[in-house]
Every structure is written in structure tokens, then in C-alpha cells.
N, CA, C and O of each residue as an XYZ file, in Angstrom:
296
protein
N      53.759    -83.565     35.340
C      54.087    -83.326     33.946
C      54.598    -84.620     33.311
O      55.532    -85.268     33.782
N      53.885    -84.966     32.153
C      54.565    -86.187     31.419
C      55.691    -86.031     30.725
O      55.707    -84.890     30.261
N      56.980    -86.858     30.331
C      57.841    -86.690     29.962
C      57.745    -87.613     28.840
O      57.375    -88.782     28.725
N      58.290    -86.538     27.881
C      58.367    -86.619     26.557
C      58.598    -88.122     25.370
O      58.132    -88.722     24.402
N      59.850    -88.067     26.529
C      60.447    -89.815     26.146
C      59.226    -90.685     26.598
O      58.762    -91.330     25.657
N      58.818    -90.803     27.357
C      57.244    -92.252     27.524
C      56.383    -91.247     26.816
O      57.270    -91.147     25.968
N      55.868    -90.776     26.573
C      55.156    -90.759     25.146
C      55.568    -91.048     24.454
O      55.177    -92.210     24.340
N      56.538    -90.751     23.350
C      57.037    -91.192     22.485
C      57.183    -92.876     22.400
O      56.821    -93.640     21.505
N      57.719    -93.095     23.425
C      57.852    -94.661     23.536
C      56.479    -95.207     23.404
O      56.588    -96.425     23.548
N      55.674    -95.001     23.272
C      54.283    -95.161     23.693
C      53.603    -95.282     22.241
O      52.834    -96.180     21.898
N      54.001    -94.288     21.522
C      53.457    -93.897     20.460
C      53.859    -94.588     19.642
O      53.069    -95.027     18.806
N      55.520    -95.000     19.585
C      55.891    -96.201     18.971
C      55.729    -97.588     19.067
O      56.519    -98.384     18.559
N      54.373    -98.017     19.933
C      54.168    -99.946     19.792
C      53.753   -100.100     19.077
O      54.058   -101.183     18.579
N      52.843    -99.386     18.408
C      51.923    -99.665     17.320
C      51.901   -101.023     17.904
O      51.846   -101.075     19.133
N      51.938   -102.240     17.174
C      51.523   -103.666     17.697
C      51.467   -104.445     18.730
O      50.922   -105.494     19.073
N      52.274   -103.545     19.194
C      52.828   -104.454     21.125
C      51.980   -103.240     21.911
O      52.397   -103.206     23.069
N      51.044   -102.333     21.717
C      50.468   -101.909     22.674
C      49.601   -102.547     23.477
O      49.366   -102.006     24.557
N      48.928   -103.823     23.157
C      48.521   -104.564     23.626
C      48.630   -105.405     24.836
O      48.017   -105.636     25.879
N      50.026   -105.857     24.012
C      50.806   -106.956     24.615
C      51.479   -106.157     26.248
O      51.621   -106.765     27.309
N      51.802   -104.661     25.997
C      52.534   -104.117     26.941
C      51.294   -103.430     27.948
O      51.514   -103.102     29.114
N      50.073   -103.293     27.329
C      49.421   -103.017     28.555
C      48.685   -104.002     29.255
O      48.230   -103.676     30.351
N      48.439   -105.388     28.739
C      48.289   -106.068     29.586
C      49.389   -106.919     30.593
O      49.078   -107.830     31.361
N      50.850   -106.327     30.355
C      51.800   -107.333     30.966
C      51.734   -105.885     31.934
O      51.880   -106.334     33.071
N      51.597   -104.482     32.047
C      51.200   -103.734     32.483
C      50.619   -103.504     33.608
O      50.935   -102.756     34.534
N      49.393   -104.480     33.404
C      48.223   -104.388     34.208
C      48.430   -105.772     35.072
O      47.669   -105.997     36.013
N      49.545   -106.752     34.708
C      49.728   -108.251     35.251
C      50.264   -108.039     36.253
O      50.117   -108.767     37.234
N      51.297   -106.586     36.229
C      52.367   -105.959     37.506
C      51.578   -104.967     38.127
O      52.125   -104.193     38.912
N      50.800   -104.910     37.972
C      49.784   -103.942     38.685
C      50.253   -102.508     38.758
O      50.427   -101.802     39.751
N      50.433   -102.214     37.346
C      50.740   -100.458     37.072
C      49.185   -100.029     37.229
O      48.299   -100.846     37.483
N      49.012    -98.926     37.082
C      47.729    -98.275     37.028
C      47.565    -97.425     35.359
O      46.511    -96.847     35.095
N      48.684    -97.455     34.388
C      48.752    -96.813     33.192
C      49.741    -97.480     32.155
O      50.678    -98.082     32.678
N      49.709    -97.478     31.206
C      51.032    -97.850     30.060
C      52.304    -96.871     30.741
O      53.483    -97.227     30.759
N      51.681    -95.296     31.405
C      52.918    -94.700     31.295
C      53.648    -94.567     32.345
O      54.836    -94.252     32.419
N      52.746    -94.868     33.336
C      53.385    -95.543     34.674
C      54.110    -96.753     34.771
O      55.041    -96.747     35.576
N      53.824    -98.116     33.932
C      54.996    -98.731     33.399
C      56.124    -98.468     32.843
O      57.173    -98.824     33.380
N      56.104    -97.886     31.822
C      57.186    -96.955     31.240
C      58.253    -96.276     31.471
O      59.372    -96.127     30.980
N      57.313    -95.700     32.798
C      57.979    -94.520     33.456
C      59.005    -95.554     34.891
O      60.157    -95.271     35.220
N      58.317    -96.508     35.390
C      59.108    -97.333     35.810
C      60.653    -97.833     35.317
O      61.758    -97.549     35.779
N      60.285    -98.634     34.268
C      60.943    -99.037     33.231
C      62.405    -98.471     33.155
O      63.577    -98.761     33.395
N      61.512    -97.384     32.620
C      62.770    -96.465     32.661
C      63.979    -96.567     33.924
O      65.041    -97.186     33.860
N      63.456    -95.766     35.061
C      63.782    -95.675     36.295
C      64.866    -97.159     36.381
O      66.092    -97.105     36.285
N      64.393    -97.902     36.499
C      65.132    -98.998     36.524
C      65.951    -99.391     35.783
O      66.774   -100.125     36.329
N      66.150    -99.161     34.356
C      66.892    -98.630     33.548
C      68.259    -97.904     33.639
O      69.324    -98.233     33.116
N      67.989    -96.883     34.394
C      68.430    -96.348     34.708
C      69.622    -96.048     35.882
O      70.715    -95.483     35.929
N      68.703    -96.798     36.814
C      69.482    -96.977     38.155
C      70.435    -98.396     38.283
O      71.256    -98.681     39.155
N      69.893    -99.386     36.749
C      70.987   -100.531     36.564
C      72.262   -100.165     35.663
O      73.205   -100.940     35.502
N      72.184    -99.041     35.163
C      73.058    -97.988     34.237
C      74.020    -97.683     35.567
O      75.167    -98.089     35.760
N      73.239    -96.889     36.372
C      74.366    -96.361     37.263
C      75.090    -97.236     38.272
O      76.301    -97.240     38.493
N      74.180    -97.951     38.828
C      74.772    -99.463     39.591
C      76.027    -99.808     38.798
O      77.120    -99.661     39.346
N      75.938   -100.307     37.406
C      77.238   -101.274     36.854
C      78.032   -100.145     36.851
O      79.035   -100.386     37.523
N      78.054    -98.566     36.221
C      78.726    -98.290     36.205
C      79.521    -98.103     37.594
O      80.733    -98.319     37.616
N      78.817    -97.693     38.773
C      79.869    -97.982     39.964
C      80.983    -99.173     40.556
O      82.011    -99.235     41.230
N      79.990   -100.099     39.786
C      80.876   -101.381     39.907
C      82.252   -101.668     39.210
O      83.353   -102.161     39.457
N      81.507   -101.039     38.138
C      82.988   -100.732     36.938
C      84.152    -99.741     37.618
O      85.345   -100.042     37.609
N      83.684    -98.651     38.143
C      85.009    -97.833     39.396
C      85.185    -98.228     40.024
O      86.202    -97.703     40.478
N      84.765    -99.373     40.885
C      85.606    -99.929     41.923
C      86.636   -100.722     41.275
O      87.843   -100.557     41.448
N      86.157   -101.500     40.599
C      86.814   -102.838     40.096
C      88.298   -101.927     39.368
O      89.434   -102.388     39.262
N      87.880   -100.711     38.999
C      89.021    -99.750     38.002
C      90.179    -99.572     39.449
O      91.351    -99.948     39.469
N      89.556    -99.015     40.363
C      90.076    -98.417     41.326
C      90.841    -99.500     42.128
O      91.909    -99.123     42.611
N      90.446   -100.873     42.364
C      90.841   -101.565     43.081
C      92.527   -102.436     42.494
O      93.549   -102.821     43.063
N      91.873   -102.411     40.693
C      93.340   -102.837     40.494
C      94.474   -102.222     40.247
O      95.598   -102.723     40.280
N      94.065   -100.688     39.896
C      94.730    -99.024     40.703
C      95.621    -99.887     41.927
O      96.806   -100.191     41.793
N      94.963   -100.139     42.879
C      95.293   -100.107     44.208
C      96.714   -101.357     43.768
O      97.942   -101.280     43.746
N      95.746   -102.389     43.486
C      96.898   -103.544     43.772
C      98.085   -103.467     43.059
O      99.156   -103.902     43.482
N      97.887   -102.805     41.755
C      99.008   -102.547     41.269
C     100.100   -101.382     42.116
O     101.324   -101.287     42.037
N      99.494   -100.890     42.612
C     100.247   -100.013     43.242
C     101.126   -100.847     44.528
O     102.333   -100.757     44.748
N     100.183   -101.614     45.228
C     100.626   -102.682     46.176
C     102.067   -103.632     45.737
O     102.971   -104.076     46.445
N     101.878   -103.692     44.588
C     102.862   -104.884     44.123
C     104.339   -103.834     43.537
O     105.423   -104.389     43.715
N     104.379   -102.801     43.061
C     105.203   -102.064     43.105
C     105.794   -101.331     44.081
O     106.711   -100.514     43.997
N     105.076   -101.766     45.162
C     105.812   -101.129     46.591
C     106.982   -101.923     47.249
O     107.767   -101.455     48.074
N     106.980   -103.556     46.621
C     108.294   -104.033     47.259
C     109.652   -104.070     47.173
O     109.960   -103.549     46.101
N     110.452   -104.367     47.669
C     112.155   -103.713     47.388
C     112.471   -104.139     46.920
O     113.192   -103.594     46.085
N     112.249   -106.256     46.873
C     112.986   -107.157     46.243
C     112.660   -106.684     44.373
O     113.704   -106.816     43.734
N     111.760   -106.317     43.711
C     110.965   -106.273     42.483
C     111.921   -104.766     41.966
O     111.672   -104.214     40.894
């Protein structure tokens, strides 16, 4: 089943349809919407990547702060 969003995206190059199915065909997709649909994906999974990076980095200075309020002399 095709999903809605790469059509649409699709439907909107009007001028760059060109340009995007031959850079398309340079990566060796087999369709515009199999690029797309990539695209996306990757998109996507660099969305969720930073955001994990962003909870650690939250979590870690959680931690140290907590570390530095644990001593007696302070």
C-alpha cells in the first residue's frame, strides 16, 4: 500500500521531478517513490537518533548534578 505522504510529496515537484528522478536513479532506487519512501525512513530514524542523544546528555547532567551535591564539605 502506498502512503499518502510520498504521493503527495511527489505531486508537489512540479519542476524538480526531473532533477529528483534522475538523482533517484544515480542511487539506484527502482521508483521516485521508493526514494521518497527511503528519504523519509531516514528522516526519520535521524529524528529519533538525536532525540536519544538529547536524553542522555539530559540524563547525564541529571546524574552529575546529583554527584556534586552529594558532598559534605558543599
Amino acid at each position: 500500500m502506498q502512503k499518502q505522504e510520498i504521493i503527495k510529496i511527489i505531486d508537489n515537484l512540479k519542476g524538480r521531478k526531473n532533477y529528483e528522478q534522475k538523482k533517484a536513479i544515480k542511487l539506484g532506487f527502482s521508483s521516485l517513490y521508493a526514494y521518497f519512501e527511503d528519504k523519509l525512513l531516514r528522516e526519520k530514524n535521524a529524528a529519533e537518533l538525536k532525540k536519544k542523544e538529547l536524553e542522555e546528555v539530559i540524563n547525564t547532567d541529571k546524574i552529575d548534578k546529583n554527584q556534586k551535591k552529594s558532598c559534605s564539605c558543599c
